[in-house]
N, C-alpha and C positions, 0 to 999 in steps of 0.2 A: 802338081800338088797344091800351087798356091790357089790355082782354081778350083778344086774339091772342096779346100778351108771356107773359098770366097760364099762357095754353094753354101756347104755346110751352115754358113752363119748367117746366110738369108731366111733359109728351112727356116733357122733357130729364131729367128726375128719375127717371121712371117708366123709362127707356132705359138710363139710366148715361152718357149723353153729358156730363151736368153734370160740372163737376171734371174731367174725366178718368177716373172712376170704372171697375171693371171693363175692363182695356184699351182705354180708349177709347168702350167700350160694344158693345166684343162680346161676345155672350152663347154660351157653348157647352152644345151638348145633347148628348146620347148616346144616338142611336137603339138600342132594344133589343125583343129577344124573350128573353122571360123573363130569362137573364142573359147571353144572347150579345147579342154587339157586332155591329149590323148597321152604324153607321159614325154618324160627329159630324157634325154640324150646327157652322158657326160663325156667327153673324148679323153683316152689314156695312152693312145698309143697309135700306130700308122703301120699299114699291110699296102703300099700304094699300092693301088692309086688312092686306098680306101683311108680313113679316118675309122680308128676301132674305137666303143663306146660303149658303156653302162649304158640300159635300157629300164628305166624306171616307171611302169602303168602310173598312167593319172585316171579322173574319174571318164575320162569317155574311152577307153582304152577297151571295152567288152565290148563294144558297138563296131570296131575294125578289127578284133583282133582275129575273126577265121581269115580275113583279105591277108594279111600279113605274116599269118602263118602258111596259106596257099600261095605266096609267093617264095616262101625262106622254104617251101616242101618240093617246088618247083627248079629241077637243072637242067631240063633241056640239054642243049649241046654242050655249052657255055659255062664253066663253074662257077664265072666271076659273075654269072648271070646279066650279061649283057648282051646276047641272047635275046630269043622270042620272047616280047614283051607281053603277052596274051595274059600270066596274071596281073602285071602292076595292069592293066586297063579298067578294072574297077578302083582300085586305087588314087590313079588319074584320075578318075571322075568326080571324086572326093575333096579334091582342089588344097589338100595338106597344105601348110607350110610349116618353117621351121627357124624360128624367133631366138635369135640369141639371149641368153639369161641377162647377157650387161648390156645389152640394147647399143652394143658397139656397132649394128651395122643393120642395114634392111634384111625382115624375114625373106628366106629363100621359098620356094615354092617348086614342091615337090616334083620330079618330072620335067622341070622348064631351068629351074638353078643347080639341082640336086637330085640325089636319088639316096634311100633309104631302106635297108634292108632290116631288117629285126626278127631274131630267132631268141626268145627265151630272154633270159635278160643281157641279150650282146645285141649289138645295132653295128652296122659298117653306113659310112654315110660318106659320098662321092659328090664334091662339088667339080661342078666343066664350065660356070660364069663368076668373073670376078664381083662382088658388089661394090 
């Protein structure tokens, strides 16, 4: 038990849920190509491995957004969609990354830090490197 607590209060540290920290513990991103705004991320809650999130279009958000819906339209085998990557590979090519709002840390890059799902206005977003 005392090791669940131990866990438990890393989560909470590592999240900002501790204190009240960061809003509460939402983390905001800012999806981007190069320096256009393709729209934020707000994170509210966690499906692991996934981070769930508000999906808010910015101004370049019409320019990707059939890629990103032929990815979230895409199941393949895989629900979790880690699976055949065949749609994010024009996504990839686009060289995304994803800039934290408080500049607490280096932007992730899409595919290489992270990965990014967006259907509608919900986004799941999966980090596998620490920064």
């Amino acid at each position: 038990m005392e090791c669940l607590a131990g866990e438990l209060r890393a989560v909470m540290t590592r999240t900002g849920l501790e204190g009240g920290e960061r809003g509460h513990g939402t983390k905001r991103w800012q999806l981007l190509r190069e320096d256009v705004l393709i729209g934020e991320l707000s994170e509210y809650g966690c499906d692991r491995p996934y981070s769930l999130a508000r999906f808010t279009p910015g101004p370049g958000w019409e320019s990707v957004r059939p890629l990103f819906e032929a990815r979230a339209a895409h199941r393949g085998t895989d629900p979790d969609g880690v699976g055949p990557a065949v749609p994010a590979e024009p996504l990839r090519n686009l060289e995304l990354t994803l800039a934290p709002v408080d500049g607490g840390q280096s932007p992730l890059r899409l595919f290489r830090d992270c990965t990014v799902r967006i259907n509608g206005s919900e986004a799941r977003l999966r980090h596998w490197h620490a920064n």
